[in-house]
C-alpha positions as CSV (number, residue, x, y, z in Angstrom):
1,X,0.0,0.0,0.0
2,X,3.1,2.2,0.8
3,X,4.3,1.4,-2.4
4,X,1.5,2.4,-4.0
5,X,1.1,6.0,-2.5
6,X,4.6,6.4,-3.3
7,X,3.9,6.0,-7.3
8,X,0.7,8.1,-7.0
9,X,2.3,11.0,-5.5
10,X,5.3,10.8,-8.2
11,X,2.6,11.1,-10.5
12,X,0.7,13.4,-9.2
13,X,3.8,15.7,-9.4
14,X,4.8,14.6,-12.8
15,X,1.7,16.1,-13.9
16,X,1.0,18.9,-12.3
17,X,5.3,19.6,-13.6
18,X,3.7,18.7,-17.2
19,X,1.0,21.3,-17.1
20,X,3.2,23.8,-15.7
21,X,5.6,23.3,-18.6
22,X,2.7,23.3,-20.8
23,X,1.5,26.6,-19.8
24,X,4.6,28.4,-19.6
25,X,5.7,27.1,-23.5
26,X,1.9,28.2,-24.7
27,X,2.5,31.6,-22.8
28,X,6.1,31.9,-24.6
29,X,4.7,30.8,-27.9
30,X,1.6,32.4,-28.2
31,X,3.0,36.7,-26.8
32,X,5.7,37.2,-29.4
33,X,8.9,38.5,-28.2
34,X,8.9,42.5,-28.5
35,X,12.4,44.7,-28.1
36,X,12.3,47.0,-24.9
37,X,15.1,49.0,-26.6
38,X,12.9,49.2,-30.1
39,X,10.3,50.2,-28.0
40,X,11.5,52.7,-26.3
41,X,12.6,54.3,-29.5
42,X,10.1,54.4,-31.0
43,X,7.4,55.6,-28.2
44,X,10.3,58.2,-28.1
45,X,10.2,59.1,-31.9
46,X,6.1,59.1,-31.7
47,X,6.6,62.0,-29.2
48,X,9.2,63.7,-31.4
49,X,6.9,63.6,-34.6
50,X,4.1,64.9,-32.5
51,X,6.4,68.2,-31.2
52,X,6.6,69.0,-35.2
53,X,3.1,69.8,-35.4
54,X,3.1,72.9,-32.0
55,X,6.6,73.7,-34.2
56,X,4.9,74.0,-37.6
57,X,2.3,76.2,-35.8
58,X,5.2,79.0,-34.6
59,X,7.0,78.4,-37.6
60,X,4.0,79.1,-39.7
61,X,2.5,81.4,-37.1
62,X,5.7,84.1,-36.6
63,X,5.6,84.5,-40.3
64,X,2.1,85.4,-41.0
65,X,0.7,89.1,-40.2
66,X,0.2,89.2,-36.2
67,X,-3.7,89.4,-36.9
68,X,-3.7,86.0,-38.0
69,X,-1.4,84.4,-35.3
70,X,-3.8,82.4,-33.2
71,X,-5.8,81.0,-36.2
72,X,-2.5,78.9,-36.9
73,X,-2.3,77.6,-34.1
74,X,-6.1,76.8,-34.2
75,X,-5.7,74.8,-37.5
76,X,-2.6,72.7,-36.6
77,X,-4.1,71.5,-32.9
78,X,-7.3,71.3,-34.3
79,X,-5.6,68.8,-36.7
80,X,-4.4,66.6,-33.6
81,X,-7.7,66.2,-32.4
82,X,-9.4,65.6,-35.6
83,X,-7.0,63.5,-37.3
84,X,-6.4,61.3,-34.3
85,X,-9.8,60.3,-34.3
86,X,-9.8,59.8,-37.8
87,X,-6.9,57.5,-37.6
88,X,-8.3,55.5,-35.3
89,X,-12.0,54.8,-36.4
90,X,-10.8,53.9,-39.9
91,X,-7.9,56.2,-41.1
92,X,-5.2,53.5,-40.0
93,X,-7.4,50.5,-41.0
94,X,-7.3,52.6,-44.9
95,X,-3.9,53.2,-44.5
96,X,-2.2,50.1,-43.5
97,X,-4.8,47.6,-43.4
98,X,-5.5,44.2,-45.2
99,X,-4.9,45.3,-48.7
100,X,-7.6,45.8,-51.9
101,X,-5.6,45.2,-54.8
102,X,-3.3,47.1,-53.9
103,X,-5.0,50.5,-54.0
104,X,-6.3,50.6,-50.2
105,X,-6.5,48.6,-46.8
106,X,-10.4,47.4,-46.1
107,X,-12.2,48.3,-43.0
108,X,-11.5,45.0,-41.0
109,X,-9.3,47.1,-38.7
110,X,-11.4,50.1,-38.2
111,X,-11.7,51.2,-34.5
112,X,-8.6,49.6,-34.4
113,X,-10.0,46.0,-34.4
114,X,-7.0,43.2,-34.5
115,X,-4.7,46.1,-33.6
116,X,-3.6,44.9,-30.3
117,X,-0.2,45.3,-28.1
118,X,1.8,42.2,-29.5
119,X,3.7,42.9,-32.7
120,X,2.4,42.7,-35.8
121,X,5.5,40.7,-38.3
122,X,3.9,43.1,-41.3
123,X,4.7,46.4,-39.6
124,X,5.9,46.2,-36.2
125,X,8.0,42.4,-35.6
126,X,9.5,44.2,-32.7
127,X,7.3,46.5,-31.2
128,X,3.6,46.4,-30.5
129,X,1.2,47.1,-33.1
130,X,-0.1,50.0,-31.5
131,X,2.7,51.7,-30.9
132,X,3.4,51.3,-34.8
133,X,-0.2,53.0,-35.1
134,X,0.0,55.9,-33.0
135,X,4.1,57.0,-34.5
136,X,1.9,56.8,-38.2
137,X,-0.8,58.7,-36.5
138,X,1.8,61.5,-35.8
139,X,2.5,61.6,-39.7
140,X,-0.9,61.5,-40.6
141,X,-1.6,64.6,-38.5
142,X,1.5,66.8,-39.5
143,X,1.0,66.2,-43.4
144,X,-2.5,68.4,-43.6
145,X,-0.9,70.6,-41.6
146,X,1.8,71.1,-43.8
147,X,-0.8,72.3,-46.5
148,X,-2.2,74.9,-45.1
149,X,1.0,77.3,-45.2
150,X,-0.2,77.9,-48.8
151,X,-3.7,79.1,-47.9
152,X,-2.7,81.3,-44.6
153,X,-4.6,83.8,-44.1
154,X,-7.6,83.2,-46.1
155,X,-9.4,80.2,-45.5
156,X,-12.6,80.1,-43.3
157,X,-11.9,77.4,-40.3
158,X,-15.2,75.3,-40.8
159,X,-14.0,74.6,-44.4
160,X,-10.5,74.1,-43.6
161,X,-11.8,71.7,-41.1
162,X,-13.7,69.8,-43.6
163,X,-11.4,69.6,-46.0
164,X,-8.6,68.4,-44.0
165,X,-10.7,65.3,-43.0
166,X,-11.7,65.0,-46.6
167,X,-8.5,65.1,-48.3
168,X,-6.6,62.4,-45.1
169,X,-9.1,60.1,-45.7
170,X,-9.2,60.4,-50.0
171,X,-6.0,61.5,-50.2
172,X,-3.6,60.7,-47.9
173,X,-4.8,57.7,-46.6
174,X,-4.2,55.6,-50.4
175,X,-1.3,57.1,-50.8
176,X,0.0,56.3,-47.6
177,X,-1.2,52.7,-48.7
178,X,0.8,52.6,-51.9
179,X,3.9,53.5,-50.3
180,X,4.0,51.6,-47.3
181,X,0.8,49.1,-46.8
182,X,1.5,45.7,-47.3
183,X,-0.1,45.1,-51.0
184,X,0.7,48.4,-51.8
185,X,1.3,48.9,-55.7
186,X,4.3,51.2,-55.2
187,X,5.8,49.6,-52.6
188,X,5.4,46.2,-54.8
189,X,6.6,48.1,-57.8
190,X,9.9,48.8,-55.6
191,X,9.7,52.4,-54.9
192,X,11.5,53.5,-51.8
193,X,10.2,56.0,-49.7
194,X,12.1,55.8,-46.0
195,X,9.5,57.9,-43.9
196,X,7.7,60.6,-46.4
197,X,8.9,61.6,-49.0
198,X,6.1,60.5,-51.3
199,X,3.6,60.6,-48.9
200,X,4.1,63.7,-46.7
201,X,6.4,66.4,-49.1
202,X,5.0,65.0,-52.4
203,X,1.5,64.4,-51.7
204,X,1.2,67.9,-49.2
205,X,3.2,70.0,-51.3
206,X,1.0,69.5,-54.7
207,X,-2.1,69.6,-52.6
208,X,-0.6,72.8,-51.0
209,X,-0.2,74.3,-54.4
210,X,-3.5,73.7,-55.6
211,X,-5.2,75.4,-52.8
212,X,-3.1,78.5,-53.6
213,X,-4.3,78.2,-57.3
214,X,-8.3,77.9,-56.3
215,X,-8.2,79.8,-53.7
216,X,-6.2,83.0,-55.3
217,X,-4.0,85.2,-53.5
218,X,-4.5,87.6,-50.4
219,X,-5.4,90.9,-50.6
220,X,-2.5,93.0,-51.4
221,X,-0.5,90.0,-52.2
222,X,2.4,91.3,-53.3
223,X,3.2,94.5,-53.4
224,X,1.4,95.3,-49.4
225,X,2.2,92.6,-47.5
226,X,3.8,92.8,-44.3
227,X,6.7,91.1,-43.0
228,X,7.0,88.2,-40.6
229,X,5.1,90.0,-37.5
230,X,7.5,87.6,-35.4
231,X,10.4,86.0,-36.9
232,X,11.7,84.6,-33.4
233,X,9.1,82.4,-33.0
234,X,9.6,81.5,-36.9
235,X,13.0,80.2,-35.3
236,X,11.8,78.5,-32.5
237,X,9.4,76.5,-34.4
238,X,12.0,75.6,-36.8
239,X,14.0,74.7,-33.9
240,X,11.2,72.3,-32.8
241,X,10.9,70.9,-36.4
242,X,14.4,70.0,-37.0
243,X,14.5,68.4,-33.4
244,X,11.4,66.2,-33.8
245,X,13.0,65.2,-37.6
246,X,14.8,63.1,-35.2
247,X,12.0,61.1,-35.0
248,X,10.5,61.5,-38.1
249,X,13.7,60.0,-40.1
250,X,15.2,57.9,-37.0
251,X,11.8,56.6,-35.9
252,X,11.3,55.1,-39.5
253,X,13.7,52.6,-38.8
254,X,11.4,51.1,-36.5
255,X,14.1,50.6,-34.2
256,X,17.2,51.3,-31.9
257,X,19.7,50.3,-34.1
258,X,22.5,50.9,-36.8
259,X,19.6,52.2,-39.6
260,X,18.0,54.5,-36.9
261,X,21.8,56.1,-36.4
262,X,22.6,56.5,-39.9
263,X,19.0,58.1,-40.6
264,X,19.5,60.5,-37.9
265,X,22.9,61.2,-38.9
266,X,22.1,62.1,-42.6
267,X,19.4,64.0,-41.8
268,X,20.9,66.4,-39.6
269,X,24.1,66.6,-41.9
270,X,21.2,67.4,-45.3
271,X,19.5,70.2,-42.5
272,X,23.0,71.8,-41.9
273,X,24.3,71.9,-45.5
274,X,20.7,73.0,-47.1
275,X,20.7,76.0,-44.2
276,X,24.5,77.1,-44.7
277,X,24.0,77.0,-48.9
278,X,20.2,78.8,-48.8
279,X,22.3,82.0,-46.5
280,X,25.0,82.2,-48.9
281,X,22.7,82.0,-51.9
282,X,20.9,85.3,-50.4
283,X,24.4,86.7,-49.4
284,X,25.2,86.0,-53.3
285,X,22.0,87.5,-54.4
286,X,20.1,89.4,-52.1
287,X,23.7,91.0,-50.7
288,X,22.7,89.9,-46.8
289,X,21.9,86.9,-45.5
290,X,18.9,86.9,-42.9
291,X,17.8,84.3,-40.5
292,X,14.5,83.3,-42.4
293,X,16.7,82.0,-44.9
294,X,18.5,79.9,-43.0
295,X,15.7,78.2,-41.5
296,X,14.1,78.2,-45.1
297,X,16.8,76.5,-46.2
298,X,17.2,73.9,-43.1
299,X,13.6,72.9,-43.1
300,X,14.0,72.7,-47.6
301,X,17.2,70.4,-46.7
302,X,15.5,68.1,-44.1
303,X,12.0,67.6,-46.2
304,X,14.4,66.5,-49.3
305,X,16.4,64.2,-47.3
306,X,13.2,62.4,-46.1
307,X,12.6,60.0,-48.5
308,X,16.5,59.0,-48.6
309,X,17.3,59.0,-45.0
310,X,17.6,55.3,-45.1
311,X,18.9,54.3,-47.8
312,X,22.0,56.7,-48.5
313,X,25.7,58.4,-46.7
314,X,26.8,61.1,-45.1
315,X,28.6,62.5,-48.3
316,X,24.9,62.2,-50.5
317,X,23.3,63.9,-47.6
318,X,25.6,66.9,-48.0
319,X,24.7,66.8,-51.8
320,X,21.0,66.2,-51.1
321,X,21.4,69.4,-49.0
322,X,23.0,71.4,-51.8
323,X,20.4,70.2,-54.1
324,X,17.2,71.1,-51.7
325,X,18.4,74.8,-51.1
326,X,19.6,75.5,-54.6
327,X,16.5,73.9,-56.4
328,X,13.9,75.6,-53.5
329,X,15.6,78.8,-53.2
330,X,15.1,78.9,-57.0
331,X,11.5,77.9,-57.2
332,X,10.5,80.2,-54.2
333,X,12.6,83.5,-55.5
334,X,12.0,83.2,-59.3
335,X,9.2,80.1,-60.6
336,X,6.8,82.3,-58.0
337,X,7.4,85.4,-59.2
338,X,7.5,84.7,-62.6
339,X,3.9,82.5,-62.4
340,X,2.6,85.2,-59.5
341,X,1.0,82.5,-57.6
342,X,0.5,83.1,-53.6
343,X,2.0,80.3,-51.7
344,X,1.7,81.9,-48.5
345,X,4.2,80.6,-46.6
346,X,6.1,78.3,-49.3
347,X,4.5,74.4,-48.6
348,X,4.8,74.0,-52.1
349,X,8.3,75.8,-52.4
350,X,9.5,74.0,-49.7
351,X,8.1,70.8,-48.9
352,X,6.4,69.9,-52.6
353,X,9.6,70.7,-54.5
354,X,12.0,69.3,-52.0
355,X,9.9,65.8,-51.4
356,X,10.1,65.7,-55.4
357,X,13.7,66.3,-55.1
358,X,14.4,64.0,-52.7
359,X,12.4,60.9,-54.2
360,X,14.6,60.9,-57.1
361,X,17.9,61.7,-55.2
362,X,16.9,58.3,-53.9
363,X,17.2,57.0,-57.0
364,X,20.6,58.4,-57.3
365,X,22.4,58.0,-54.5
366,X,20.9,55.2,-52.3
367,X,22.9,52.5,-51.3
368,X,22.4,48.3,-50.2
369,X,25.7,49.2,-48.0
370,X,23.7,51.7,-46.3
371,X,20.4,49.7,-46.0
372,X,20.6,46.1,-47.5
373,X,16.5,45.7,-47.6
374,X,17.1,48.9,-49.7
375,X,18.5,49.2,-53.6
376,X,21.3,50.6,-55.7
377,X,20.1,54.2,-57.0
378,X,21.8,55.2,-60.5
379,X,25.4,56.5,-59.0
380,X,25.5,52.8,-57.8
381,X,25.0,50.9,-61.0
382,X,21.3,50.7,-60.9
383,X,19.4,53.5,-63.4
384,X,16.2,51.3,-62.9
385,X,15.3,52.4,-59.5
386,X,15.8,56.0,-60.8
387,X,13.2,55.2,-63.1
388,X,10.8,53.7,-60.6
389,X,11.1,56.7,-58.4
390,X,10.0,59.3,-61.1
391,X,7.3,56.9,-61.6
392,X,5.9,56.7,-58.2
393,X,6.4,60.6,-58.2
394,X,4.3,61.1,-61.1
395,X,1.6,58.8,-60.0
396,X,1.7,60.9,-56.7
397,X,1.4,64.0,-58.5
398,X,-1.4,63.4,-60.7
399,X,-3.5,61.9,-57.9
400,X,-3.0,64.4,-55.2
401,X,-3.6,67.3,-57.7
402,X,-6.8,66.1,-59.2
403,X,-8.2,64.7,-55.8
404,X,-7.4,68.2,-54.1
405,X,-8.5,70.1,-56.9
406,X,-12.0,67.6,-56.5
407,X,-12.5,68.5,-52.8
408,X,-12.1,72.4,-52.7
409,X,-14.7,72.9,-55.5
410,X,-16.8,70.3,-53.7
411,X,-16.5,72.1,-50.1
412,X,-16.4,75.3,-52.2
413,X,-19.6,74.7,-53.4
414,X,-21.3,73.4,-50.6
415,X,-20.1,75.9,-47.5
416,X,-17.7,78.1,-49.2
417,X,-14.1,78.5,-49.0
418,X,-12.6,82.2,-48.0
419,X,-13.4,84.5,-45.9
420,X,-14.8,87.6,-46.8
421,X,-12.4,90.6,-48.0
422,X,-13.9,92.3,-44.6
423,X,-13.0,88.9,-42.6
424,X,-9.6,89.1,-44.2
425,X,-9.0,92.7,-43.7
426,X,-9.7,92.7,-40.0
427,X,-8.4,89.2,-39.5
428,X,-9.1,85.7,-39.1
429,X,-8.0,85.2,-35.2
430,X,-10.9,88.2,-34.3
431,X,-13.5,87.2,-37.6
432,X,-12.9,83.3,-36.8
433,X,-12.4,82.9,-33.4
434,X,-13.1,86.1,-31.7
435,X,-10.0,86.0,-29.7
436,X,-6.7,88.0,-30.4
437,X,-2.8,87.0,-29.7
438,X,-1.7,89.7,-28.8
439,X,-3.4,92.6,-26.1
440,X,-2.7,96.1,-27.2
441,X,-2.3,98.5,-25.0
442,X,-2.3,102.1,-25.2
């Protein structure tokens, strides 16, 4: 009988060490294993690429008139809320979703159904699949900002409002799916776009131009218009910009590790060579260099270096540089003069010309030593990839331009555009907001 009890309590502990076993394997097998390090970084670079947008707000803000100040800000944290919530209820699922033939993600993860906090091997094999979601919220957000430095000072807010949700969701949304969803016909095609070239400068810099173009200049524009009202905090939100670039390039790599250096690295090196060329272009041409200029120039050199960031070197991010404030300061001081269009604040200039720019310096000067998962641009024996990136720019062109053009005549139509010359005269923080940055005082 001894005997007996002996066997049954060996058993009895065999098995309760077998279900043990069990259960610790199926919890090993079934969480995936996520980075701490990679998640760090990138909850870090989601922060970083959410300070651009309050830094596109002063850098956009000090240079309008100091009448229109506060509606600036207004539009770029109104964006925050309502492209977050966008994002979420089906923007992301459009975006990055289970693709439709390659054109867009369906609606199977709208509300952000199946998006969970275990990594996703399509997007995020180290991190959680949230955190992927929320750092591509923070693009999604900054990219309709970006447009309205074209249409400063003239837009009423309830249509700016509408047509910023309009043109994420018909605009942004498929491109963004084209470049980087999984299925995406651009991405399949093997266009390279490291974190926006195509789908931030591109796309926001054409749609930036046609507002300018339907919407018609400013009253007075040019010959009364004043200067920037406050070019420090012009500075300070350039400051904030080129810091939270950090994120925007570095994040792309998804990770804390030798890509996420080198994109950092080539970034700020394209930043400081576009900013040093764009002063002595205007001490060449305009006899003094001035410090909107600079930042001009810094902010043309980091927009262009975008799509390449990586995929390329140190010594092509000093050329990319070159290139972004050589071919911006000549589209902003001559092509807009001589075709007297009224970019307000240069997004087209700036950000259309230099994403352009920098999706086919790409194709010129990226490099498998730099990024093996990458390609060989033209200056590296491979002229096809040149090709495919002024195809994918083309494509992007066409569609953002015709879809933008679509949706202004459409809100147009239905609510109306700009503000009245009276509105404008007086000013859209008082006519739009009824609140004023600034207290005068006698």
């Amino acid at each position: 009988m001894r005997q007996i009890r002996k066997y049954l309590w060996a058993g009895a502990v065999f098995l309760m060490f077998l279900g043990l076993s069990k259960t610790v394997w199926a919890a090993t097998s079934v969480i995936p294993d996520i980075s701490g390090g990679d998640t760090a970084w990138v909850l870090v670079s989601a922060a970083l690429v959410f300070l651009m947008t309050p830094g596109l707000a002063f850098f956009y803000g000090g240079l309008v008139r100091k009448k229109n100040m506060l509606s600036i800000l207004m539009q770029c944290f109104i964006l925050i809320c309502i492209i977050t919530l966008q994002w979420i209820l089906f923007g992301y699922s459009l975006s990055f979703g289970p693709d439709v033939k390659g054109w867009i993600g369906n609606l199977s993860w709208a509300g952000l159904q199946h998006v969970g906090l275990d990594p996703f091997a399509g997007y995020s094999a180290t991190i959680p699949h949230q955190l992927f979601m929320i750092y591509q919220c923070m693009f999604a957000i900054i990219t309709p900002g970006l447009i309205l430095g074209a249409f400063a000072e003239r837009m009423k807010f309830s249509a700016f409002c509408v047509f910023s949700l309009l043109w994420a969701t018909l605009v942004y949304d498929p491109v963004c799916h084209w470049m980087w969803g999984n299925g995406g016909f651009l991405k399949a095609m093997g266009a390279l776009d490291f974190a926006g070239g195509v789908v931030v400068h591109i796309n926001a810099g054409i749609a930036a131009l046609v507002c300018a173009l339907v919407l018609g200049k400013r009253r007075g524009y040019p010959d009364h218009m004043s200067p920037p009202h406050n070019l420090p905090f012009a500075v300070l939100g350039a400051g904030l910009l080129w810091f939270g670039w950090f994120g925007f390039n570095g994040g792309s790599a998804l990770g804390a590790n030798r890509l996420a250096v080198s994109a950092m690295v080539v970034s700020h090196i394209s930043g400081a060579a576009a900013g040093l060329t764009w002063a002595l272009l205007e001490w060449k041409f305009n006899s003094k260099p001035t410090m909107l200029g600079m930042i001009t120039g810094a902010v043309a050199g980091l927009a262009t270096i975008t799509p390449a960031a990586g995929f390329v070197g140190p010594i092509s991010a000093i050329w990319i540089g070159i290139l972004a404030s050589l071919v911006c300061f000549f589209c902003v001081a001559v092509i807009k003069a001589k075709f007297n269009y009224d970019d307000s604040l240069d997004a087209f200039g700036v950000h259309g010309v230099g994403g352009i720019l920098g999706t086919l310096a790409t194709g010129l000067w990226a490099t498998k030593a730099v990024n093996p998962a990458g390609n060989n641009g033209l200056f590296f024996g491979n002229p096809g990839l040149f090709l495919i990136q002024l195809k994918a720019t083309v494509i992007t062109i066409v569609y953002s331009f015709i879809v933008t053009w679509v949706l202004l005549k459409l809100v147009n139509a239905f609510m109306g555009l700009r503000v009245s010359d009276n509105e404008e005269r007086i000013g859209l923080d008082l006519t739009q907001h009824r609140e004023s940055g600034y207290t005068m005082l006698d």
